[in-house]
N, C-alpha and C positions, 0 to 999 in steps of 0.2 A: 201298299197292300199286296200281300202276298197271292198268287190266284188259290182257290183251291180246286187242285185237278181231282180229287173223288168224286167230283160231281164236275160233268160237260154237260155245259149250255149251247146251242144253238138255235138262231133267228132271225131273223128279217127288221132290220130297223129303216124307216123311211123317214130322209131328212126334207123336210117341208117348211115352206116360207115363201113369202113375196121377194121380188128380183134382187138380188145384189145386197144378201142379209150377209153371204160367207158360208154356202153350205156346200160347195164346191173345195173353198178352202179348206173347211173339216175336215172333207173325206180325204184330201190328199196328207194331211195333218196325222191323218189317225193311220193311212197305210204309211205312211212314210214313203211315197212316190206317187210321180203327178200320174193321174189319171183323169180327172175330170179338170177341162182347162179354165184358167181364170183369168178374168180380165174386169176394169172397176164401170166397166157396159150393164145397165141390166141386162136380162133376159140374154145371156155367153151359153148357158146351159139349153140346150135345145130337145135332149133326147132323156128317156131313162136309162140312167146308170149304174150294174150292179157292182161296187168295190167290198173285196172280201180280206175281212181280215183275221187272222189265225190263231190264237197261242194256248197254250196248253190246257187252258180250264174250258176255253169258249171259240167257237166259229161264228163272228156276227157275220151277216150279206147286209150291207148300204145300200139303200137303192137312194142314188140322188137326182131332185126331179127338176125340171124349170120351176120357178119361182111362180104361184100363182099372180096374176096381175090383173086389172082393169083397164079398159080400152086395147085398142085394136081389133079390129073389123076384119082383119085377112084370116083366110084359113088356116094359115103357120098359129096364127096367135092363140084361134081358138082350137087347133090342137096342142098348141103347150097348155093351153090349162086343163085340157082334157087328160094329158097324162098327169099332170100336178092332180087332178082330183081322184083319178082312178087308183093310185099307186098307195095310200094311206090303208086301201078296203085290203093290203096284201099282208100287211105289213104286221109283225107280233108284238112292235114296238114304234110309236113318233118320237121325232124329234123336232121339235119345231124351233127355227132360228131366229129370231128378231135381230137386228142391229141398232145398240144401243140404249139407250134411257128414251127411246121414244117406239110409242104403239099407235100405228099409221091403220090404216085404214082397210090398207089390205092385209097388215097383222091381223087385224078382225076377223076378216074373210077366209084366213088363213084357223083360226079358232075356230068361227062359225063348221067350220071341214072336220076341223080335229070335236068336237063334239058331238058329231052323228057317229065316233066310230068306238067299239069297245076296248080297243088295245089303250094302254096307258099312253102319255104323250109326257115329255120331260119338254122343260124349258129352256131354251138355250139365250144368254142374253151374247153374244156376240160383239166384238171390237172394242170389249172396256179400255182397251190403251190409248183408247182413240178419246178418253171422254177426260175431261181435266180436273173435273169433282166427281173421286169416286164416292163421293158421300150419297149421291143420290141413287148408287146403285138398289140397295134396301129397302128404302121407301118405295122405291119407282116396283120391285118386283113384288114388293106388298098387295103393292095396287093392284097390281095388273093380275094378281095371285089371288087375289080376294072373293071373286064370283066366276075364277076359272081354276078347276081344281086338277093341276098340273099336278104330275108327282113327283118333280122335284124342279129346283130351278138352279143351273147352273151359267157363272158369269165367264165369258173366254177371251181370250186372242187368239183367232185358231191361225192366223198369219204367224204368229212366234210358238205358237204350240200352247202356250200358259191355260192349264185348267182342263184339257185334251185326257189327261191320265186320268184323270179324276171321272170325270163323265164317261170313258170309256169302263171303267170299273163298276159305275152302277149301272149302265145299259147292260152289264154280262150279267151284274145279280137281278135284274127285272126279266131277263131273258128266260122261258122253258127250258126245259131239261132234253137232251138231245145229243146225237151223236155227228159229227162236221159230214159236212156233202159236196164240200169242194175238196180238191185235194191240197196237201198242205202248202204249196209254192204257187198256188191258182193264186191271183189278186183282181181277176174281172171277168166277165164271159164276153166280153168286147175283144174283138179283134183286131191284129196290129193293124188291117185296114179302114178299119172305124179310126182307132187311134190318129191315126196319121192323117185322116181328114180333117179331123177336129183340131191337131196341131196348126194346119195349113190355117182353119178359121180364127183359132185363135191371133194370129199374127195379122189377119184382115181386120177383128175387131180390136186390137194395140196399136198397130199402123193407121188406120182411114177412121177418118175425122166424120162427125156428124151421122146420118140416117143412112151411109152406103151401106156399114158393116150386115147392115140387118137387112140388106138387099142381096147379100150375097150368102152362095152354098156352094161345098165342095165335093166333088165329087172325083172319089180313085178311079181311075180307067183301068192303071197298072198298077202293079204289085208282085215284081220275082224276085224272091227270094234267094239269099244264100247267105251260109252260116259268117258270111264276112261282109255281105254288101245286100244291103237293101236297092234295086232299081222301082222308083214311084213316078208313076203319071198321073198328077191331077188336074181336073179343070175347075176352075172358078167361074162359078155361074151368076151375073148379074143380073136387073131386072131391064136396063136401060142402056142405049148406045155409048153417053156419055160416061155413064160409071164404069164401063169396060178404060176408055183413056183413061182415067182416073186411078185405076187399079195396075194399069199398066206403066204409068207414070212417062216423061218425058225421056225418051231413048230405051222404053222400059226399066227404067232404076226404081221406080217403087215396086216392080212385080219383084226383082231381081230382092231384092231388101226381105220383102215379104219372104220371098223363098232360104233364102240365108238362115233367116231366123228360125224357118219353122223345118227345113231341114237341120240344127244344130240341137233344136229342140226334139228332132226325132233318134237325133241319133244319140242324145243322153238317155232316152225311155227304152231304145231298142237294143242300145249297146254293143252296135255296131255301126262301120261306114252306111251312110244314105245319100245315093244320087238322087235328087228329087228336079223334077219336069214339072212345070204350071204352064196351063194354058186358061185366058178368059174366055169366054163364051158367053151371048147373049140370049136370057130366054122371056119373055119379057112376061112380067107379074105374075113371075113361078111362084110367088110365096101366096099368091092367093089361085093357085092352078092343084085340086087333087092329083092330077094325075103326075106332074112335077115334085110335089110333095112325095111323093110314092116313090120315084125315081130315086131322088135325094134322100133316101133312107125315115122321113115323118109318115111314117105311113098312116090311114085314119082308123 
């Protein structure tokens, strides 16, 4: 479908869902470059994220949020779902992601949200390549479609892109009428030091095994600049004596590993050389400490 530029759209679409549906994956799907990092961890998304994407008829703003979730008692926890619930009331368009031919429980909870709010909400079914009878795709969104009045429901791969052009074309025609407010080469108001924090954790929750990843937060000390080399100093902040060796690995080779990656991965997004510095630090049950939250960028 052709766009039609006599008439510019722009709006605000918030992508919402319980942890690890693929709305992380979407957004980097629909800009065509990673921004929001992904990993098959729930709750990898920790922050609000605005991804802007541009073309001639429309300027949508993504805002992608942590997955709303049940349980966990720590502070962290109960400010992710505190932005997961605040971010829907901004928003001129939903998108709500499910994973699959199954509606859990916190899909519910994730509806229960999109029902107090005015903006229309489209339906996103997510990872059909994953499912081996697409026959039940139909039936299943019948259902689920029946006493919840989505305005539209579309089925994806947003890992292969399949079905991305499609849903992208009706979020611009559900969108208001409007002229773009970012400029046309902007694709986030995150900065490359945000960025690169989030690169560092991403490789903590790919690399470490079990309950560390979500023990640990990164934080940039440095950041100088030049149009040919990035120099980054971050520390990795655990909750525990032990998860510090553990992160650091024997001779240090899991830190060194960790670092490799997530410097190779910065230097594809920034597109240039990255010297990158890791240090561990221990601060213990920073994920349930306000004032550590604050530091580490979750502010409340």
């Amino acid at each position: 479908m052709k766009p039609d530029v006599s008439v510019h759209r722009f709006g605000r679409v918030a992508l919402i869902g319980r942890p690890n549906v693929g709305k992380s994956t979407l957004l980097n799907a629909i800009l065509g470059t990673k921004l929001s990092i992904v990993t098959p961890k729930p709750q990898t998304t920790r922050h609000r994220i605005l991804g802007v994407e541009t073309r001639p008829d429309a300027q949508i703003v993504f805002i992608d949020t942590p997955g709303l979730h049940h349980g966990g008692k720590r502070a962290l926890n109960r400010q992710l779902n505190r932005v997961a619930r605040q971010v829907p009331e901004e928003a001129d368009l939903l998108v709500h992601v499910i994973d699959g031919v199954r509606w859990r429980e916190e899909d519910e909870a994730v509806w229960q949200l999109v029902a107090k709010q005015k903006s229309p909400c489209l339906l996103v079914v997510n990872k059909v390549d994953k499912l081996a009878d697409k026959k039940a795709l139909l039936p299943f969104a019948a259902e689920v479609t029946r006493d919840r009045p989505y305005a539209a429901v579309h089925f994806l791969a947003a890992r292969r892109g399949d079905g991305v052009p499609a849903l992208l074309d009706e979020i611009v025609a559900l969108l208001p009428e409007g002229p773009a407010q970012f400029p046309a080469d902007e694709f986030t108001d995150r900065s490359e030091r945000f960025l690169a924090a989030e690169l560092v954790r991403e490789q903590l929750m790919l690399q470490l095994a079990a309950e560390l990843p979500y023990a640990a937060a990164v934080e940039i000390e440095r950041f100088e600049d030049t149009p040919e080399l990035a120099r980054i100093g971050a520390v990795i902040w655990v909750e525990r004596e032990g998860q510090k060796g553990i992160v650091i690995g024997a001779g240090g080779a899991q830190l060194k590993k960790i670092g490799s990656a997530a410097r190779r991965a910065m230097e594809r997004v920034f597109d240039r050389k990255v010297f990158l510095e890791l240090w561990v630090r221990v601060r213990e049950s920073w994920s349930d400490d306000a004032a550590a939250l604050k530091q580490f960028g979750y502010s409340e």
